[in-house]
N, C-alpha and C positions, 0 to 999 in steps of 0.2 A: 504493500500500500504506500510507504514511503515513496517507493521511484513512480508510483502513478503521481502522486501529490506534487515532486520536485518536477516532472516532465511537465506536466500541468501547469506549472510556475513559469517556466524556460520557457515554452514554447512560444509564446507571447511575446517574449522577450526578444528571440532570435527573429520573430519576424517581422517585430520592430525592427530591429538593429538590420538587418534586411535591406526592410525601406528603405530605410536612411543612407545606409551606403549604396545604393542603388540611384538616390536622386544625390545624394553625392558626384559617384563616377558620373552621373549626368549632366551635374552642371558644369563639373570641372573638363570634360570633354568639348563641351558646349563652348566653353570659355575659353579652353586655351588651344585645342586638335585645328579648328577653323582656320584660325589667326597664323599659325604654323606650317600648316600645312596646306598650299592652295588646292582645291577641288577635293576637299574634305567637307562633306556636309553632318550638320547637327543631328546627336541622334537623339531619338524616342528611350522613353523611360523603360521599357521592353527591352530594346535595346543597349540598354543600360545594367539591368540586369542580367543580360544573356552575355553582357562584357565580363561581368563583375564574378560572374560562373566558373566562364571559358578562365580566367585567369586565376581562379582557383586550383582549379584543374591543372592548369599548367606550373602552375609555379607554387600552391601550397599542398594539394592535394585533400582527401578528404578524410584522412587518418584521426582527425583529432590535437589536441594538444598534450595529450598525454606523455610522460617520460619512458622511453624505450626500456624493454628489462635488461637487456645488455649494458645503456649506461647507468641504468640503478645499481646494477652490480659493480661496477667501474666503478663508479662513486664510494663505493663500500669497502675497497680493496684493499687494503696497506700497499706500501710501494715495493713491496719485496712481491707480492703475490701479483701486483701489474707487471713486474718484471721478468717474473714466471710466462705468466697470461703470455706475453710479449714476444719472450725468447720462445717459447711454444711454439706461437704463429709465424715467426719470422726465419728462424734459425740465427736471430744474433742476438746481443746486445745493446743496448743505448751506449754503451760507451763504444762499443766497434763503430757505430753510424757515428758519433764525436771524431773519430781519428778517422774515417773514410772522408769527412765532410759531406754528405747527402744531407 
């Protein structure tokens, strides 16, 4: 019942926050894409959102903000056991890549 109640709260929310970035990327396209760029026309709020999407997708994706469990673990390691981890995956040392220079 709790994550019905919190979904119920957020949803609202996000689709505010939505909007708003939506007529955001739209004015700010409006305002400066034109001016910049000759034979660039102003776009629709529609279109504003189908930008604001598309550039999700490309460049944040839809994963979340969550902390990966690989670097949870990382974070937890002492640096004797990152160095472990390390020499594991690599077959060297930090101090070989210090005196290779890489």
């Amino acid at each position: 019942m709790r994550f019905r109640g919190r979904f119920l709260f957020k949803l609202p929310l996000v689709l505010v926050a939505i909007a708003v970035l939506g007529w955001i990327v739209k004015a700010l396209w409006n305002w400066i894409i034109p001016y910049l760029f000759v034979g660039t026309h102003p776009i629709d709020y529609a279109r504003a959102i189908g930008l604001l999407i598309l550039s999700r997708i490309l460049f944040g994706g839809f994963h979340g903000h969550r902390e990966h469990k690989q670097w949870r673990r990382w974070k937890h390691m002492t640096p004797s056991e990152r160095e472990q981890l390390y020499r594991a995956a690599t077959g060297r040392r930090h101090h070989d890549i210090a005196e290779d220079g890489e």
